[in-house]
RODO-2510 file (C-alpha; in nm, 4 decimals, decimal comma):
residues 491
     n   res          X          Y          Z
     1     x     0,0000     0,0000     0,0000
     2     x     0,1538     0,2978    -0,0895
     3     x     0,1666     0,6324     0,1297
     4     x    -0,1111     0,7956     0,0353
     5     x    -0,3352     0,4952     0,0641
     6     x    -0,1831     0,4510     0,4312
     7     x    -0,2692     0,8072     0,5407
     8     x    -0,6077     0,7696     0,3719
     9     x    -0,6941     0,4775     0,5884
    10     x    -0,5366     0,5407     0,9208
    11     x    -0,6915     0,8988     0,8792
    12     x    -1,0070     0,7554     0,8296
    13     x    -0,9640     0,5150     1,1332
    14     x    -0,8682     0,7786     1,3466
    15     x    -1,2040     0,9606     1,3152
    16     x    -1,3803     0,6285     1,3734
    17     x    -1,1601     0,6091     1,6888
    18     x    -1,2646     0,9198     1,8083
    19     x    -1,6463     0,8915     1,7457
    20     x    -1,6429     0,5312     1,9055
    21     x    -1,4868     0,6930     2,2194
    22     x    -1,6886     1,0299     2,2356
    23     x    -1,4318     1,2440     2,2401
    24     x    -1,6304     1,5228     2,1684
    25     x    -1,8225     1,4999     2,4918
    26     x    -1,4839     1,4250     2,6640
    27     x    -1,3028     1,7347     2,5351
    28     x    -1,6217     1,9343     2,5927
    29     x    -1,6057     1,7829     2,9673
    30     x    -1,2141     1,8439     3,0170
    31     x    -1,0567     2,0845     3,2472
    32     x    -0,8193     2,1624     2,9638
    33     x    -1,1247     2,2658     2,7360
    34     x    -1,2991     2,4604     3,0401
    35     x    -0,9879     2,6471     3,1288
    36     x    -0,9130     2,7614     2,7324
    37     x    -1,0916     3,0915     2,7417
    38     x    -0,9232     3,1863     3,0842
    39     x    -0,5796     3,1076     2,9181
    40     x    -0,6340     3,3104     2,6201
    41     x    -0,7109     3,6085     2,8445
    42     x    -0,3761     3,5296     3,0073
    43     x    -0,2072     3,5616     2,6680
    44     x    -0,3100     3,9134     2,6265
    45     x    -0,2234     4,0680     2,9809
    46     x     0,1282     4,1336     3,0448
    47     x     0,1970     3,7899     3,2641
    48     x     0,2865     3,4769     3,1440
    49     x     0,1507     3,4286     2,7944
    50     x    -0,0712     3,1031     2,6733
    51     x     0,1261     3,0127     2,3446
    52     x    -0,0648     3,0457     2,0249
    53     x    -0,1898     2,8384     1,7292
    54     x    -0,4571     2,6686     1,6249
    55     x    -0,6705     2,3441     1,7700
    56     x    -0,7444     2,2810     1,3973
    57     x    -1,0868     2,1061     1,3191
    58     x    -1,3553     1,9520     1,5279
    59     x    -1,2875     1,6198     1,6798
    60     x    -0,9991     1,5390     1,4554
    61     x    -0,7769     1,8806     1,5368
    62     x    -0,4626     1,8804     1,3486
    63     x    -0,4302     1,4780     1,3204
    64     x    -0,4021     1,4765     0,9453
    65     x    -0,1595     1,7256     0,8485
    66     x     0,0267     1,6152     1,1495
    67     x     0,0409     1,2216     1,0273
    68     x     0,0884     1,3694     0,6248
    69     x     0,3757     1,5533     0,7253
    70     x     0,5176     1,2859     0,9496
    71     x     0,4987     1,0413     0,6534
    72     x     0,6651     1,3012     0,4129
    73     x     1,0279     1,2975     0,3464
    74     x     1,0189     1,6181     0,5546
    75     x     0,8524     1,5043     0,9118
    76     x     0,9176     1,8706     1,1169
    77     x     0,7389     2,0433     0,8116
    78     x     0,4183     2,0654     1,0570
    79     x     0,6333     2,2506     1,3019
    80     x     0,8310     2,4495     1,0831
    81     x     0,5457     2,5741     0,9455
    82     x     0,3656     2,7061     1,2882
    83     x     0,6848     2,7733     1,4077
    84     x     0,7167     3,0566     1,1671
    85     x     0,3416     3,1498     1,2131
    86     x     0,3416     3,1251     1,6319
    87     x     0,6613     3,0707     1,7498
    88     x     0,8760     2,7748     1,9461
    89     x     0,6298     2,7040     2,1278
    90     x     0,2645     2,6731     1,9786
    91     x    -0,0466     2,4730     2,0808
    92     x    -0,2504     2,2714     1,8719
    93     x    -0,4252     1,9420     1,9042
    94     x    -0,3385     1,5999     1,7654
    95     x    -0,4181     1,2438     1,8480
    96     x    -0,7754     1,3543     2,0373
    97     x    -0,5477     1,5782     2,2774
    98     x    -0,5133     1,9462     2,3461
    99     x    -0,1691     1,9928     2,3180
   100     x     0,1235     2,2532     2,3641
   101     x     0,4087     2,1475     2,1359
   102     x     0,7855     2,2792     2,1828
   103     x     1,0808     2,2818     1,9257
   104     x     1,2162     2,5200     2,1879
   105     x     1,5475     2,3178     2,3223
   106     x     1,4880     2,5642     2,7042
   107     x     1,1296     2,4729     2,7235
   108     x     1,1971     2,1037     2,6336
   109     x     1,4706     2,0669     2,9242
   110     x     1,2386     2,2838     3,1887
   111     x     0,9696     1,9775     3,1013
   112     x     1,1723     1,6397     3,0777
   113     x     1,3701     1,7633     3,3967
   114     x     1,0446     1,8618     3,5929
   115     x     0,8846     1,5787     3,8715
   116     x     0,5623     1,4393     3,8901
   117     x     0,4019     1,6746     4,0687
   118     x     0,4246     1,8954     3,7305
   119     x     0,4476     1,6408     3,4405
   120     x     0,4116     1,2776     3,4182
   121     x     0,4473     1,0500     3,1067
   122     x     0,1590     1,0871     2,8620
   123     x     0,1322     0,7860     2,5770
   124     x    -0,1904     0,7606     2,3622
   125     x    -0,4929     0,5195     2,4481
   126     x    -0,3658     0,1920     2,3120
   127     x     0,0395     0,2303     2,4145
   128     x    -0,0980     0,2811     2,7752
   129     x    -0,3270    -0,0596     2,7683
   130     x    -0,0499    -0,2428     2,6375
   131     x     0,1691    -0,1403     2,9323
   132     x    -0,0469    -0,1614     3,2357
   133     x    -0,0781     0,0936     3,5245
   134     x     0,2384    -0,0617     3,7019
   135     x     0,5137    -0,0147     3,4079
   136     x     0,8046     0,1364     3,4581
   137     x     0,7432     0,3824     3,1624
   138     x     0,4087     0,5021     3,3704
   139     x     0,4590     0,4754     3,6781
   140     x     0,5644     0,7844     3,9233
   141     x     0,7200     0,8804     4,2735
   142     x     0,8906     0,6772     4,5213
   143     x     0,8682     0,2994     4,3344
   144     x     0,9706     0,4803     3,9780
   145     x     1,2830     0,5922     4,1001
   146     x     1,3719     0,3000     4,3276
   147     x     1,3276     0,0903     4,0076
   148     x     1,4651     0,2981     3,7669
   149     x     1,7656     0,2990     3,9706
   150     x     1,8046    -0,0102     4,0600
   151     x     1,7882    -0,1355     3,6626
   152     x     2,0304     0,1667     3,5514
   153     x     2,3082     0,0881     3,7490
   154     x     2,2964    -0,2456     3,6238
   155     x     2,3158    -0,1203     3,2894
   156     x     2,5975     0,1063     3,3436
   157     x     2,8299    -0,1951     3,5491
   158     x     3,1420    -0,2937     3,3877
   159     x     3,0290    -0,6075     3,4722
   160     x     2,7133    -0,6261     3,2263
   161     x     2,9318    -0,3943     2,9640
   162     x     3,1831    -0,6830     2,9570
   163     x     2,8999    -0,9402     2,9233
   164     x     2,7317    -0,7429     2,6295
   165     x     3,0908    -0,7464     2,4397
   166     x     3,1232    -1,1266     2,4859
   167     x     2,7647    -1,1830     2,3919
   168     x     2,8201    -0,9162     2,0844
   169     x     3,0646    -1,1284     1,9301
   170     x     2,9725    -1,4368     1,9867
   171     x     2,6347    -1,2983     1,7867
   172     x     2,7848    -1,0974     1,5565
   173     x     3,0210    -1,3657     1,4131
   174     x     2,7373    -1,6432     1,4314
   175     x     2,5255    -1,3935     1,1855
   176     x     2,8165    -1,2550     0,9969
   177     x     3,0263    -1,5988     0,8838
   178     x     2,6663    -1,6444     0,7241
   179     x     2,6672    -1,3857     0,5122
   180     x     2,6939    -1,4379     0,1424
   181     x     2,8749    -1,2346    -0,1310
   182     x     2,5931    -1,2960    -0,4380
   183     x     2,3293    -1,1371    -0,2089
   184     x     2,2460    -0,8926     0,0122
   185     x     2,2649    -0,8325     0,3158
   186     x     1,9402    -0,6712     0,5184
   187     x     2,1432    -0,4391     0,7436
   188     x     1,8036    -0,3816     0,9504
   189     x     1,7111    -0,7601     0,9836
   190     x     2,0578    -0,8488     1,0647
   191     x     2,0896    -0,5568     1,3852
   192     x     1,7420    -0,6178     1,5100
   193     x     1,7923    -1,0008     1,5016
   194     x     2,1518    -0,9349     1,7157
   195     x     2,0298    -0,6728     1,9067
   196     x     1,7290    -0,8728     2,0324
   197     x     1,9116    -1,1640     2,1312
   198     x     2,1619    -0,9331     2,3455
   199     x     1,8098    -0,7479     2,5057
   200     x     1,6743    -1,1008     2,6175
   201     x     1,9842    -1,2064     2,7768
   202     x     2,0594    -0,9068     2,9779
   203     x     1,7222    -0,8915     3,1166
   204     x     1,5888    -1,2721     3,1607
   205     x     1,8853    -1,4374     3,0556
   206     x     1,7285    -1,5758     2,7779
   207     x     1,9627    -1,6513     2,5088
   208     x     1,9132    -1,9546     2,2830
   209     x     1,7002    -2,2194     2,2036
   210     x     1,3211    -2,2659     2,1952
   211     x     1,2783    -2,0315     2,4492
   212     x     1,4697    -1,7331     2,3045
   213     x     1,2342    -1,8324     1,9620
   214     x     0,8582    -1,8019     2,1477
   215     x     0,9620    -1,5064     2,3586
   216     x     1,0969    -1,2981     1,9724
   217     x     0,7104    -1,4742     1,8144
   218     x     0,5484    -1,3402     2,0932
   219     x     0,7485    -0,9875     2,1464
   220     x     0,6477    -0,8847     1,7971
   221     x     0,2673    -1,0193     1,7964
   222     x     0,2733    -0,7932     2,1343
   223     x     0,4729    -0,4595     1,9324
   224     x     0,2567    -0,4958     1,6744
   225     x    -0,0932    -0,3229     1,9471
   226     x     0,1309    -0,0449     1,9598
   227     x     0,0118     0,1913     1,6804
   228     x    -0,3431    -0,0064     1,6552
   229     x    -0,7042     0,0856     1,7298
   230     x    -0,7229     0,0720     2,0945
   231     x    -1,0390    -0,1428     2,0465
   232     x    -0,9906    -0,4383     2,2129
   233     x    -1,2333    -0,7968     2,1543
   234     x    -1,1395    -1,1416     2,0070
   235     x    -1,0130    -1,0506     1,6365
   236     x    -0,8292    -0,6917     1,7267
   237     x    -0,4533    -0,6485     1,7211
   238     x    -0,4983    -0,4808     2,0417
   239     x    -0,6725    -0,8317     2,1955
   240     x    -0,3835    -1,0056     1,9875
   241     x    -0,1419    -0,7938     2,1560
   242     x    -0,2556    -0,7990     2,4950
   243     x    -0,2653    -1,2173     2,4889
   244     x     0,0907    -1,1881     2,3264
   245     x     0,1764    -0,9984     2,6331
   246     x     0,0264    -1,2164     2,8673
   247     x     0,1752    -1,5542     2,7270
   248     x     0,5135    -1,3468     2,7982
   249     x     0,4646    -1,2373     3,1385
   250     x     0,3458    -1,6239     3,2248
   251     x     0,7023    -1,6991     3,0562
   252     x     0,8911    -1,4584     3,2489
   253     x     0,7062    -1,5786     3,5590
   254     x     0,8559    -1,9034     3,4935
   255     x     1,2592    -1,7618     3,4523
   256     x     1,1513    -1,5860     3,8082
   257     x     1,0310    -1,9385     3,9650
   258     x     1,2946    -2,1076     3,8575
   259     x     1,5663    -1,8520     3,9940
   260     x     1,3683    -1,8741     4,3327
   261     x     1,3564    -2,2323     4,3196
   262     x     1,7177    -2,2645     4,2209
   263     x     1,8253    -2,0392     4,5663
   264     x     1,5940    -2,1773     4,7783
   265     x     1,8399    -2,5507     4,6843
   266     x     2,0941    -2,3589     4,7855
   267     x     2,2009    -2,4142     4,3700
   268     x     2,2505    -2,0494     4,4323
   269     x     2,2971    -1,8257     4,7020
   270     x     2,2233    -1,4732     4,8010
   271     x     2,5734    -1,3567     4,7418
   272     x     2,5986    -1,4702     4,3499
   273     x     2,6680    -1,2178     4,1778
   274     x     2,3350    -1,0381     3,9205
   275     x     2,3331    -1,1992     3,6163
   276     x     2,0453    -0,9734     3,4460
   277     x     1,8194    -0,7255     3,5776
   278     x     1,5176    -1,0147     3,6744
   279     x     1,7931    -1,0954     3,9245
   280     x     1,8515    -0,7116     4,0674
   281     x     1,5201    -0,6540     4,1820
   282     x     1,5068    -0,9909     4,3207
   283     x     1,7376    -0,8834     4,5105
   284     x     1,5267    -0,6418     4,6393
   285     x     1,3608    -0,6063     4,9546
   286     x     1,0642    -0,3964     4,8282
   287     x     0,7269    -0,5281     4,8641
   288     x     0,5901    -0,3575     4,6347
   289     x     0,8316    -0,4798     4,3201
   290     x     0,6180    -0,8366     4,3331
   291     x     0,6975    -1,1103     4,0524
   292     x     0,4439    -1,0107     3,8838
   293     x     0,5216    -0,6359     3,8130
   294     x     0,8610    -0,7360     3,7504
   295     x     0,7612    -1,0199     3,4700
   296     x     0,5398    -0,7005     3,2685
   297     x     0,8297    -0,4380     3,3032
   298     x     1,0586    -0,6795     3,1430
   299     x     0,8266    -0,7453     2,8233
   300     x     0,8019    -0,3287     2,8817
   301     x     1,1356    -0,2906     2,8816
   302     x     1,2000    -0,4507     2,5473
   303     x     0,9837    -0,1790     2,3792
   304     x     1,2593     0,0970     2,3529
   305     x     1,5653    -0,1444     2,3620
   306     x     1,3697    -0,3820     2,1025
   307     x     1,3862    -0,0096     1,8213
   308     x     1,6601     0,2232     1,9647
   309     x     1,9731    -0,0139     1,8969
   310     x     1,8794    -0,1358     1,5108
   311     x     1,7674     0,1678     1,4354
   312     x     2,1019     0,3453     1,5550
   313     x     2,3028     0,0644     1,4180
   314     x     2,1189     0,0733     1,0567
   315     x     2,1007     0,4638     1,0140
   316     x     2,5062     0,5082     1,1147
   317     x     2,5518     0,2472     0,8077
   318     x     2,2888     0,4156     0,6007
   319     x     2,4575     0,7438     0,6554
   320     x     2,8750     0,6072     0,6584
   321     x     2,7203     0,4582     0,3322
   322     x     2,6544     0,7970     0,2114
   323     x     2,9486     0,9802     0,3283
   324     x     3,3021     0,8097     0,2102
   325     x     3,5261     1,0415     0,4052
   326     x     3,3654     0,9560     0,7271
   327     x     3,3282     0,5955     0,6767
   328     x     3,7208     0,5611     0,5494
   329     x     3,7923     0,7622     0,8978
   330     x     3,6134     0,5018     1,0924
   331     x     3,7724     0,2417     0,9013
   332     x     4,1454     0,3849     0,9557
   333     x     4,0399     0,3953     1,3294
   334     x     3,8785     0,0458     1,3820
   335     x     4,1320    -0,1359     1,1966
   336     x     4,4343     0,0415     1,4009
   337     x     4,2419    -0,1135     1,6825
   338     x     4,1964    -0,4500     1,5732
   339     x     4,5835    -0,4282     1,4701
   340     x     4,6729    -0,3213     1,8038
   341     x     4,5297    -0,5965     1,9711
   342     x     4,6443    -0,8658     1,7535
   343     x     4,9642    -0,6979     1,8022
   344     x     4,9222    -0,7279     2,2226
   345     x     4,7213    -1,0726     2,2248
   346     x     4,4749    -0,8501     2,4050
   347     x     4,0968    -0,8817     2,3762
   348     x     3,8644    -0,6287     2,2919
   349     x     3,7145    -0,4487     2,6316
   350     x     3,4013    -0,2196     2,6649
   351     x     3,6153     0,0407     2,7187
   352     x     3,8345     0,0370     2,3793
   353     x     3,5043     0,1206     2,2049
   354     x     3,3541     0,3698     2,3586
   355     x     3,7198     0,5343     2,3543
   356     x     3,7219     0,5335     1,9662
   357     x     3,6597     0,8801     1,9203
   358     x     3,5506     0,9171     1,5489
   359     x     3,3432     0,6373     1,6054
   360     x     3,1606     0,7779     1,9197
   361     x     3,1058     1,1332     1,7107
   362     x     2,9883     0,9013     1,3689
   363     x     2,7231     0,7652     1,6198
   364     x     2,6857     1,1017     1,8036
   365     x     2,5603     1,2819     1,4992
   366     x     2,3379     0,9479     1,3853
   367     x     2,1769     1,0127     1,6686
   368     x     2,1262     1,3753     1,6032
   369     x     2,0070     1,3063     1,2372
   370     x     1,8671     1,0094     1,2604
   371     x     1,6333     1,0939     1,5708
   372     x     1,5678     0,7025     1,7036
   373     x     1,3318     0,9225     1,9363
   374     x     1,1604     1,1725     1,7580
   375     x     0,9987     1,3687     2,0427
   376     x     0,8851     1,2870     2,3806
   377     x     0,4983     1,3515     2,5878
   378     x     0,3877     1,4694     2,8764
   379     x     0,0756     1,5804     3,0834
   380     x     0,0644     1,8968     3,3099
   381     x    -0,0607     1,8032     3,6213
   382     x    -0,1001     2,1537     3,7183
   383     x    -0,0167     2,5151     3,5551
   384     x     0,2839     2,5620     3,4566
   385     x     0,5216     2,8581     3,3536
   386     x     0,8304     2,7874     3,1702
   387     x     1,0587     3,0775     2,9843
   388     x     0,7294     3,2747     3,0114
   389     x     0,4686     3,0273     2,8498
   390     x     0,2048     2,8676     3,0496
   391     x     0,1157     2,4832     3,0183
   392     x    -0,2601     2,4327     3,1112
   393     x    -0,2983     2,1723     3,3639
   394     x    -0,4538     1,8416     3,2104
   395     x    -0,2420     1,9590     2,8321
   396     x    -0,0468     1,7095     2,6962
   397     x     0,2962     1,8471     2,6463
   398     x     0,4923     1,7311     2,2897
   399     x     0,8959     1,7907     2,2984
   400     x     0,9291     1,7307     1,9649
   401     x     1,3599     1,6600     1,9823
   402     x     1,3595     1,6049     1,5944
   403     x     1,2963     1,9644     1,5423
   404     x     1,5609     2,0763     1,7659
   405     x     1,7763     1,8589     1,6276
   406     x     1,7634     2,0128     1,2646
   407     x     1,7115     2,3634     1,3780
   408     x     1,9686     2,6240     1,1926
   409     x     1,9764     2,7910     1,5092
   410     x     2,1530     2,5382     1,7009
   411     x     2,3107     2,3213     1,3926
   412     x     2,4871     2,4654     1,0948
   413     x     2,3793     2,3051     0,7669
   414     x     2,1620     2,0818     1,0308
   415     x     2,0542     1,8403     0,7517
   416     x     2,4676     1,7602     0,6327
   417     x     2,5860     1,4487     0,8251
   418     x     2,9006     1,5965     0,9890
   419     x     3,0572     1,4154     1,2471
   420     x     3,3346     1,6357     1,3054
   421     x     3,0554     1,9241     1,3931
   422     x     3,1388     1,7221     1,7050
   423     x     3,4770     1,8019     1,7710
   424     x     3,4158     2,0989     1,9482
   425     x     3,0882     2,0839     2,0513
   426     x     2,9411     1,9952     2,4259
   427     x     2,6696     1,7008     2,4062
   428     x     2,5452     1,8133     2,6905
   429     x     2,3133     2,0934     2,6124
   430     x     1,9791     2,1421     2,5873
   431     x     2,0211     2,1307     2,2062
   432     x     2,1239     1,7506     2,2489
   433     x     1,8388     1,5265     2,4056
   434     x     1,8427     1,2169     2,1673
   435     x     1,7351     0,9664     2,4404
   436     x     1,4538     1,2147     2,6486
   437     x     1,5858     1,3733     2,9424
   438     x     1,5724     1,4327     3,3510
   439     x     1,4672     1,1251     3,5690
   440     x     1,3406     0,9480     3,2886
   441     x     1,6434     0,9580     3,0689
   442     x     1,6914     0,6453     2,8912
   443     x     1,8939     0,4168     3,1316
   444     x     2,0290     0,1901     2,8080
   445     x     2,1699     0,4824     2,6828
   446     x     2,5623     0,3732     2,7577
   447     x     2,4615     0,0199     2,6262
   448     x     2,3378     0,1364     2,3188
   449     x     2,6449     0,3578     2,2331
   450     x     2,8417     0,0101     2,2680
   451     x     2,6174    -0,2024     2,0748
   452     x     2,6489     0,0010     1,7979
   453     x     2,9895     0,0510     1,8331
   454     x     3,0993    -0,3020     1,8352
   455     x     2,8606    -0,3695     1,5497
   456     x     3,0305    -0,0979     1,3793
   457     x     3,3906    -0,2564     1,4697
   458     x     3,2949    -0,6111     1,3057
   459     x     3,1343    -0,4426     0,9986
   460     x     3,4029    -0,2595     0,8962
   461     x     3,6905    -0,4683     1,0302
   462     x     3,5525    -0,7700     0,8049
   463     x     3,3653    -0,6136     0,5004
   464     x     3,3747    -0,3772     0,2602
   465     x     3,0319    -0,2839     0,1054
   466     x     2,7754    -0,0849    -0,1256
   467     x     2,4439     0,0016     0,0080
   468     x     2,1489     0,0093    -0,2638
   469     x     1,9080     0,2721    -0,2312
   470     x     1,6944     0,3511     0,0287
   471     x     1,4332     0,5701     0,2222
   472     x     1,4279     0,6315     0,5910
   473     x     1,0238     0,6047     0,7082
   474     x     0,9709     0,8181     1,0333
   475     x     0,6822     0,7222     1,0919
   476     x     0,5284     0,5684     1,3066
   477     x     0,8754     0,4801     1,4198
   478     x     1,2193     0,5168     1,2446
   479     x     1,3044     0,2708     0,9631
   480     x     1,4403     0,2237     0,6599
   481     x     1,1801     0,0968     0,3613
   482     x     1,3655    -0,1592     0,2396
   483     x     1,5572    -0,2721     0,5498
   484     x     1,9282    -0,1446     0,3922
   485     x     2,0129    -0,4345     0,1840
   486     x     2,4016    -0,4207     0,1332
   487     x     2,6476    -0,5835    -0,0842
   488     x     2,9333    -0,6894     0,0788
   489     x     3,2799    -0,8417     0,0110
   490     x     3,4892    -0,9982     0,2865
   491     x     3,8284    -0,8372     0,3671
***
């Protein structure tokens, strides 16, 4: 189906949506809607101002244009566009929500660093089903951040870092000595496949086997609910998706029992050493982190890691593809590596990639290009003034980072792929947010800077290669149409 068709029908779904659920009553009902006229009286006194646009038509608001653009090969055309009219910072309405949209790098900080008693995570009808009141992507207070920081400093430990290298090239190799010279290679296929296998291990230590196979099946019956109608009887990808997710948690359950079981024989004890993050917040004295919530935050948990990696992975070899100087500087870099090595009888250690410093600025600006996250959403739980806008209370907030990202006013010739832009420049700015921000930054965000830099390692240590043509798709996540098939030749 081509994209027209696509837009057609989703468009037309979307309205169906929104009649089936009444929104009109709901919107007419909100405290967002109630308080609308007081904030436009705001906007014209000298105080904070309500930021301007338009909440488009009935119902449907600014849905279509939003999704036409967003399918376009220029995706921040629907805020460049009120950006000129209304500023940085504009409200509109999209997806059945009132909503206050920022390409404003301040304003964007101000809200991904504020706590929940001013914004919480907002995800539409169906993503929030899917996930359940207790996931770790919902939840707020006291349990988020015990959790969140229990499971980021196991992703940050040497220890895991050194697991995901040995783990990377065990997979890597497995998929690469494979690979065949009189076809191509999907790039896409090939990271996603790695990439999922390293996920599963880190957090259930699942890694092989029947197992591994069901859990992948089930994982991608359960993605598939995420962008669906959130209508939900037998015969519905959202019902499909839900029993997907429950036939995981029952497996997870399982890994958890056995662990237990395994302890309680005294085959393990309560000073081994955590093998994956299931066995962290066992650890845990918490009542409230039960078996239960911990078997759905791991199928949760997959959701970003299952995107974010390939994604990165396939858009730094879509754009090295693209750019010869930058991929021959990479090359030169990874090879004096390997050399180096060989030369010591040393192995390769986390720490040797993420010390390659062309490499770390080729996948620096994929991430600034490629936007794996395009923007992030919120909802104001109260009023709220930031660099002298006010967000309603009960608004979803959009930081749309893709914007910022390819703003002229942060990024010369923003659209050039230019790792050396890097050289110079601080990553930590408010210009920079490729992974969200504040106490919901992405805690994989190390990890995925090493997957892709090993993967990067192999592929150009081994290969040489032509890319055919292809188109990046942004929406409704970041991929490439044709999954980067590539020609390769073995060094």
């Amino acid at each position: 189906m081509d994209t027209s068709s696509s837009l057609l029908l989703f468009s037309f779904f979307f309205f169906i949506i929104i009649v089936i659920f009444n929104k009109i009553n709901r919107l007419r009902s909100s405290p967002a809607t109630k308080k609308l006229n007081d904030h436009h009286v705001i906007s014209h006194s000298h105080g904070p101002k309500f930021p301007q646009g338009s909440l488009g038509w009935p119902v449907i608001g600014e849905t279509i244009e939003f999704i036409s653009s967003a399918y376009s090969d220029h995706p921040e055309s629907f805020m460049d566009k009120r950006r000129v009219m209304y500023g940085r910072v504009f409200k509109s309405h999209i997806f059945g929500t009132a909503t206050i949209v920022s390409t404003d790098a301040e304003v964007n900080r101000a809200v991904l660093q504020s706590d929940s008693t001013a914004f919480v995570p907002f995800y539409p009808k169906t993503v929030r089903e899917l996930m359940g009141k207790s996931s770790i992507l919902l939840i707020n207070g006291s349990l988020h951040r015990r959790f969140h920081g229990l499971v980021g400093s196991f992703l940050k430990s040497p220890l895991l870092k050194a697991q995901i290298v040995r783990d990377m090239h065990k997979f890597l190799s497995e998929s690469m000595d494979l690979w065949s010279e009189d076809q191509p290679v999907l790039l896409q296929d090939v990271s996603k496949t790695v990439a999922f296998k390293v996920l599963a291990k880190a957090l259930i230590s699942v890694e092989k086997g029947e197992e591994l196979e069901e859990l992948k099946k089930e994982f991608e019956n359960f993605i598939s609910g995420l962008m669906s109608l959130p209508i939900n009887f037998p015969g519905t990808q959202l019902h499909r998706s839900l029993q997907a997710k429950k036939n995981m948690v029952k497996q997870v359950e399982r890994i958890i029992e056995g662990k237990i079981r395994r302890a309680e024989n005294k085959e393990e004890d309560g000073t081994v050493i955590a093998k994956d993050v299931v066995d962290v917040l066992l650890k845990d004295s918490s009542e409230y982190l039960t078996h239960n919530l911990i078997a759905n935050n791991m199928i949760d948990m997959m959701i970003p890691g299952h995107d974010s990696v390939p994604v990165l992975i396939t858009l730094a070899v879509k754009f090295l593809s693209d750019s010869p100087a930058a991929l021959d500087l990479l090359t030169e870099e990874n090879m004096k590596l390997k050399s180096l090595k060989e030369l010591t009888g040393e192995p390769l250690y986390w720490n040797d990639y993420l010390s390659l410093p062309f490499t770390q600025k080729v996948i620096t600006e994929t991430l600034r290009m490629g936007n794996v996250i395009i923007g992030v959403m919120r909802k104001a739980m109260k009023d709220v003034e930031i660099k002298g806008y006010v967000i309603p209370k009960g608004w979803c907030f959009l930081a749309y980072l893709r914007s910022v990202h390819l703003d002229k006013l942060y990024y010369e010739s923003p659209y050039k792929f230019n790792p050396w832009r890097w050289q110079e420049r601080d990553m930590n700015t408010s210009s920079f947010s490729p992974f969200g921000g504040g106490q919901r930054l992405c805690p994989g965000l190390d990890l995925a800077r090493l997957e892709a830099s090993i993967f990067l390692h192999h592929l150009v240590t081994r290969f040489r290669w032509i890319a055919e043509e292809d188109t990046i798709i942004n929406f409704p996540t970041v991929h490439m149409k044709n999954k980067l098939p590539i020609w390769i030749k073995r060094i």
